[in-house]
N, C-alpha and C positions, 0 to 999 in steps of 0.2 A: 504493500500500500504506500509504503515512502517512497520508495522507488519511482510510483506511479505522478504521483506526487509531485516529487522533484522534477521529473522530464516534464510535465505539463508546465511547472511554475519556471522551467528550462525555456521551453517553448515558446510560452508567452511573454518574456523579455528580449528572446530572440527576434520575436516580429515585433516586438517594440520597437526593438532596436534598428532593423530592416528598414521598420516606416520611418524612424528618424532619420536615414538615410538617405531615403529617397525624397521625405520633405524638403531635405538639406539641395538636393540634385537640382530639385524644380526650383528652388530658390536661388539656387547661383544660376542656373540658364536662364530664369525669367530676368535676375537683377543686370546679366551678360548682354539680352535684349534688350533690356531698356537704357542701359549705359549706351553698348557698343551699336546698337543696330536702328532703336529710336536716336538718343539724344547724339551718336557719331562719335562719343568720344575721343577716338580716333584719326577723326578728320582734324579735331581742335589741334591735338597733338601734331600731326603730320606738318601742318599747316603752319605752326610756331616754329619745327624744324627747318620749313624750308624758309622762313622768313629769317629765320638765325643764320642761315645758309649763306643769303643775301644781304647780311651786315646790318640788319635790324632788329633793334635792341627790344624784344616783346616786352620787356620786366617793366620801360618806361610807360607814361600813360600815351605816348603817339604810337608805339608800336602794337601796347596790348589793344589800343583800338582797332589797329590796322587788323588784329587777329581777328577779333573779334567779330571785325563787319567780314571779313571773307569767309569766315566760319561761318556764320547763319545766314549766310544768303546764299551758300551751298545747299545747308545742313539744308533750310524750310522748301528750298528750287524744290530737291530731291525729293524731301516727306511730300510736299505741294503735289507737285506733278502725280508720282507715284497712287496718292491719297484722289486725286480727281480722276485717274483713269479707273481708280477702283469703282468708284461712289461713282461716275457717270455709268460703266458700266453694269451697274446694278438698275438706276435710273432708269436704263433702257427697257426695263420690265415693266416699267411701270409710269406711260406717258400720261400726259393729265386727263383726258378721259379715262383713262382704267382707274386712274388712282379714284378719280370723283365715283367710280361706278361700286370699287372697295367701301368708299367710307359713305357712299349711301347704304351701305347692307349694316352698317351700325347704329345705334340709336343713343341717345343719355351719353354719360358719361365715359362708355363704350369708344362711341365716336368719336371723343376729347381726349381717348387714351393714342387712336390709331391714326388722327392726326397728328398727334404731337411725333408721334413715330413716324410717321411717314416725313416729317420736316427732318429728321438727320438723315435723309438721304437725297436730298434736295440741296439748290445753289447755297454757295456759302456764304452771302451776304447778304442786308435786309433791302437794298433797293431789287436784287433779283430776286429775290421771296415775294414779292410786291405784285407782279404779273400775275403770278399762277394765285396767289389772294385771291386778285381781279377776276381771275376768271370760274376760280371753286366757287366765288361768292355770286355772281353770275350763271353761274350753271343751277343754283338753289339749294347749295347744300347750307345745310343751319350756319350763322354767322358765327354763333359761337365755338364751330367747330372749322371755319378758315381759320378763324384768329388763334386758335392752337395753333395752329401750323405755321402761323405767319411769328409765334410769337418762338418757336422752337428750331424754325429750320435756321435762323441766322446762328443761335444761342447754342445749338446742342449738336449739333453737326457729327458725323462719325470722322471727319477731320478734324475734329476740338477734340474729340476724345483720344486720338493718334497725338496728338502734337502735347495737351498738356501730359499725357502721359510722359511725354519726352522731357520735359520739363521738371515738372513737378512730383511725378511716379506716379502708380497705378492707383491708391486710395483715391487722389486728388481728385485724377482725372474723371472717377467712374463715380463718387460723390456728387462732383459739380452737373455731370452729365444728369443722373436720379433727379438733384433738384431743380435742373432746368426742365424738365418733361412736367415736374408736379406742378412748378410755375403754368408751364403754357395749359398743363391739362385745369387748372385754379382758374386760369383766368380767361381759357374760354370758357369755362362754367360760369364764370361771373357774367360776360356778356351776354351769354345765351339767357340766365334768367331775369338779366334788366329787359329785355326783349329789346334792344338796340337796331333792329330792324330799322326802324324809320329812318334813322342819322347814316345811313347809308348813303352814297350818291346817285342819283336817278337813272346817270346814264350806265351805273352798275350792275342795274337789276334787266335793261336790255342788251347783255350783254351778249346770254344765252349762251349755247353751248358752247365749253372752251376749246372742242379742238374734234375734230374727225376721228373713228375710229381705228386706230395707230395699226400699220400692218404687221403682220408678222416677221422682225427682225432674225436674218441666221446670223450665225456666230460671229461672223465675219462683218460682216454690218454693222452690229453691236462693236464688236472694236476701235472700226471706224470711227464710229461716233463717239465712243471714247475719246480716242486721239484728236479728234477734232477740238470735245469740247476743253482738254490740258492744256490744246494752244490758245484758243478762246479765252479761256479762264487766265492762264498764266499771264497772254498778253494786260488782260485788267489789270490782275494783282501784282504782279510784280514791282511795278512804279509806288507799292505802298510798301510792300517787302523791304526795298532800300530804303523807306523813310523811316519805318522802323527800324531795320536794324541801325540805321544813322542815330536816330533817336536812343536806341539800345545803348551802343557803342558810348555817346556822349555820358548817358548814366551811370555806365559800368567803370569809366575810366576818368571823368573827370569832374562828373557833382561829388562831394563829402557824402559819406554817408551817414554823418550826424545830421545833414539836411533833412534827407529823405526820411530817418528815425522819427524827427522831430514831425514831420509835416505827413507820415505815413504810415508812423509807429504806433506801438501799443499807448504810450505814452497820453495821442489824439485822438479823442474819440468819435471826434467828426473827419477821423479818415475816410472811411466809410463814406460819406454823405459828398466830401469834398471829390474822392476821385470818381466817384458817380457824375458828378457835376464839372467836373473836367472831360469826363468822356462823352457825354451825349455829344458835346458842340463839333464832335470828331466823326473822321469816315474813314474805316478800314472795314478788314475783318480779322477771320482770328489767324491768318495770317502773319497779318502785318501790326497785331499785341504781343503776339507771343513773344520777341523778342528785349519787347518796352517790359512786359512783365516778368522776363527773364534776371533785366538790369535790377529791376526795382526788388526782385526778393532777395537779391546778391546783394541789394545795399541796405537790407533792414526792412524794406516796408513788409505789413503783416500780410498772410494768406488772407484773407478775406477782402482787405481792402484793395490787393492787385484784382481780384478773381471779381468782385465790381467796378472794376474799371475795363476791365476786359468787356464783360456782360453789357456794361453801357454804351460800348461804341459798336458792337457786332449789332445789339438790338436796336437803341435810341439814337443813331446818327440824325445827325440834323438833318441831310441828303434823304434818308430814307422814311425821315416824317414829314418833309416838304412832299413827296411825292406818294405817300400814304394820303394826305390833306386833299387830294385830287381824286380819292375815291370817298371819302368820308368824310363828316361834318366835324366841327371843333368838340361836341360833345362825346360821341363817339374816340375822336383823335385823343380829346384829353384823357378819358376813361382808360384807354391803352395806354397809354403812357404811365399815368399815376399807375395802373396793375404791374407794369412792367417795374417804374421804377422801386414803389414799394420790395416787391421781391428782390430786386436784385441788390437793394440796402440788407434786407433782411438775411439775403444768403451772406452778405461779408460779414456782419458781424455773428453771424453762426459760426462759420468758420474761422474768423478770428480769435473766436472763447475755444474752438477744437481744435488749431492750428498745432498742437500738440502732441495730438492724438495722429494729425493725420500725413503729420513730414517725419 
């Protein structure tokens, strides 16, 4: 019976030990991916070498910039392009008649879940989320269930989730991701039960159907369009990629970071409020923050207060509520706003009291 005993209780610390093994395995390949294969480690490196090569001193603040701006305007080309020939590709399954025909088969709060889903695989910024608005809201499906979509596909993108993954690691990323779905799915519920219908624009509701019934795309098609859309897309974004990372660079290497502490730190508790309020007046996407919030958590400022400044300019650009304004009334236009900004105040200082927990 000892015998018995002991090989069982043998046994059992044996596949203990096994599984700590292999927990230990997937944890160094995941943290190998996300160092070496999201955020490039490797390229920073390379990149410092060959600049040391050529008599450029990284250590200084003119050369670590110089690093730093060819670093990430590789690093995000690469994730960028890579990241839209995915997501377009996926896209191709689902043109805006099929999508509208989907999220007509859902009802309630259903609908509010598989719009907001369907926005991360959609364009990555809010003047192109704008269109396909126009025309879901147009075609008749509930308003309160475009504006999930309008309110998620800038915000929550499966490129936001790739890129801060790269960034900030996997907690961050897939956090921010949850509560920007609960946002857009909150606050198309909001306007569905004001019954906001009316504040619509006249010439939205003849808009009618948004698009022919898409044909059948073969493999090869689908690629295409892919490719097409990386060039299309990149040719946009790119011109904000350099101003970010320009922006980056300046932060990383030559504000104090008793600045940034003081005006972004724990310290201020209208960080939160302040870089919210810095971000709306802005037009990127998440592109061309990743980099700005890259500098800013390297110099002190908190998670929650970069991850609202990021939220503010993907969702509340000025550009993409001057051109919201053109399908909607002020009443309406304000009501999205205040839902958006609310949330996206609320999510930084969540994050800021978990910042802890989640770096």
């Amino acid at each position: 019976m000892m015998v018995f005993l002991q090989s069982n209780i043998s046994t059992f610390f044996d596949t203990l030990t096994i599984g700590g093994i292999i927990l230990q395995i997937l944890k160094e390949t995941w943290l190998f991916f996300q160092n070496q294969i999201l955020a490039m480690k490797w390229l920073n490196q390379l990149i410092g070498n060959l600049l040391s090569a050529f008599g450029v001193n990284i250590t200084d603040r003119f050369g670590a910039s110089i690093q730093f701006f060819i670093y990430d305007v590789i690093k995000i080309t690469i994730l960028l392009c890579f990241l839209i020939f995915i997501i377009s590709y996926i896209q191709s399954y689902f043109p805006p008649e099929r999508s509208k025909k989907i999220l007509g088969k859902f009802h309630g709060i259903g609908a509010n879940i598989m719009s907001a889903l369907l926005g991360t695989v959609t364009p990555f910024c809010s003047c192109s989320s704008i269109p396909l608005f126009i025309g879901f809201t147009g075609a008749g499906l509930p308003l309160g269930v475009t504006f999930s979509f309008l309110i998620s596909s800038p915000m929550v993108d499966l490129g936001s989730l790739v890129l801060l993954m790269s960034i900030f690691g996997t907690k961050v990323a897939v956090v921010y991701v949850i509560i920007g779905l609960v946002i857009a799915v909150i606050g198309g519920t909001i306007i569905e039960k004001l019954h906001m219908e009316p504040y619509v624009e006249d010439f939205i509701r003849s808009v009618g159907t948004i698009d022919i019934a898409s044909p059948t795309l073969t493999r090869k098609e689908r690629v295409i369009y892919a490719k097409e859309q990386v060039i299309s897309t990149f040719k946009k974004v790119f011109p904000y990629i350099l101003v970010g990372v320009g922006i980056g660079a300046v932060i990383h290497n030559w504000v104090p970071q008793h600045w940034v502490e003081t005006i972004l730190g724990s310290n201020n508790p209208l960080g939160v409020l302040l870089a919210t309020l810095i971000g709306i007046p802005m037009y990127a996407d998440i592109f061309g923050t990743i980099p700005v919030a890259e500098a800013l958590l390297f110099k002190g400022a908190q998670l929650g207060t970069i991850l609202s400044f990021m939220m503010a300019v993907t969702t509340l650009s000025l550009p993409s509520m001057i051109m919201l304004r053109k399908a909607v009334k002020p009443k309406l236009l304000g009501l999205f706003i205040a839902i958006c900004a609310i949330g996206i105040v609320l999510v930084g200082y969540l994050f800021n009291i978990f910042q802890f927990v989640l770096i």
